[in-house]
N, C-alpha and C positions, 0 to 999 in steps of 0.2 A: 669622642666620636670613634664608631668601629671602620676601621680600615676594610672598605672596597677591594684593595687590592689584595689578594692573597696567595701569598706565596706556592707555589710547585712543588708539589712531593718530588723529591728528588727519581728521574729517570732510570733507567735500568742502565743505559748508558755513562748518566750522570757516577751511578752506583759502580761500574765498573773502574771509570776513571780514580772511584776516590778508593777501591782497591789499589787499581796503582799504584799511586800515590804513598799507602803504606808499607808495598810491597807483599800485598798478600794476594794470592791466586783468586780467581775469578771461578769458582768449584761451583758445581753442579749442585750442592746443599746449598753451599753462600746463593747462590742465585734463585732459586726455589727459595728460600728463606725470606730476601728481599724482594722478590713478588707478592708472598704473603706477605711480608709486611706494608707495601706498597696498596692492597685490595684493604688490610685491617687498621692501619695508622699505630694504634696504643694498639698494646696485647704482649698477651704474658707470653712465656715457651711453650706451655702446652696450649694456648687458642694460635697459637702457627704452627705448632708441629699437626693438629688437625687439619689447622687450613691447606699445610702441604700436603696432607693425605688426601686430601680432595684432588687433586692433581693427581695422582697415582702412585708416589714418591712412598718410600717405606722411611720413615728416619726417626729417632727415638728421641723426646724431648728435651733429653741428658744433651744432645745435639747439636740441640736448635738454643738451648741454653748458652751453651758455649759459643755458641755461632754469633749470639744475641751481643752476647755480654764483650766479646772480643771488638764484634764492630761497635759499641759504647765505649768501650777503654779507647778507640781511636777517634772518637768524636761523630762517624759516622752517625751514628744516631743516638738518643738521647736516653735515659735511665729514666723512668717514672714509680715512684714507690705508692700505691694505694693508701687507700685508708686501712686494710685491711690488711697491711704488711704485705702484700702480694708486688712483685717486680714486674714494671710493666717495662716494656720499650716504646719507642716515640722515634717513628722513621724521616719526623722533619725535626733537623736537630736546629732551624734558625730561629732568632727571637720572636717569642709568642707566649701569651698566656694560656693556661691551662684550666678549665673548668671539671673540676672532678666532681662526680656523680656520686655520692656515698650509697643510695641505695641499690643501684644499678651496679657500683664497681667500674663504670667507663668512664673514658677521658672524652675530653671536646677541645679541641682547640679556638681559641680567641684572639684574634690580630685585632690588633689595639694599637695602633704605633703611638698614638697621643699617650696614652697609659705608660708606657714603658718609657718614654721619652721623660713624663715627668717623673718616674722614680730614678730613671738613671741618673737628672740632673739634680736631681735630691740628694742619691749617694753618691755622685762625685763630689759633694762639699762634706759629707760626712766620714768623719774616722773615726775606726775602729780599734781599739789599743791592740798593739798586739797582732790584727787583725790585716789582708790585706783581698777586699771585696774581687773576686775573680772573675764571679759573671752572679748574674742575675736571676731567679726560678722563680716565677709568682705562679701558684695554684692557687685557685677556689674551689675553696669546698663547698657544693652545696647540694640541695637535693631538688627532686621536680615538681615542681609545680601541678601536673596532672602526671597521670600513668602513660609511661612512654612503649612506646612496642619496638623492640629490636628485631632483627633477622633472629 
């Protein structure tokens, strides 16, 4: 059963405090950066370094890359690798599945709490040699069913 409830893309506020938290400044990119990501969900550097050029912001993808990838290494948000080798980000880093688009290239997120509940309780009786399970990434791959129109 799909989960009703669905989670809040983290707030701009919310964003600031988990700045804190690491100890990194709250910069005028970082924030621009986290709006587009906020307005896009999944997207690569260069579909936010555009998006921030829509706002009037000059900033070079090389940038928004680093910007991307820095708030990932601290958990802020989440790493999405395509089908197409292409690095996406994911600005809600909590439990959820992910529906990827192969012909389109986009992500969809899926709240399923049943779903994940029963793989968690699946691997937590499961070992791995060697191995010790950290967290959890379920993607689907699939494609659409009819032709979808985007922005």
């Amino acid at each position: 059963m799909l989960n009703a409830f669905q989670p809040k893309t983290p707030s701009l506020e919310d964003f600031r405090k988990e700045l804190r938290r690491h100890s990194l400044k709250a910069t005028r990119q970082r924030i621009a950066v986290h709006e587009a990501m906020m307005r896009l969900v999944h997207a690569s550097a260069d579909m936010v370094a555009e998006e921030v050029r829509k706002d009037g912001a000059s900033v070079t993808v090389a940038s928004v890359y680093n910007i991307l990838s820095q708030l990932a290494d601290c958990h802020i948000y989440a790493r999405r690798l395509s089908g197409n080798n292409r690095m996406y980000f994911d600005v809600n880093n909590f439990r959820h599945v992910h529906l990827y688009d192969r012909e389109n290239s986009r992500f969809r997120d899926v709240f399923d709490d049943e779903l994940m509940d029963l793989i968690t309780t699946r691997l937590r009786r499961r070992k791995f040699k060697g191995f010790t399970v950290e967290d959890i990434d379920i993607q689907l791959v699939a494609r659409p069913t009819r032709k979808l129109k985007f922005p």
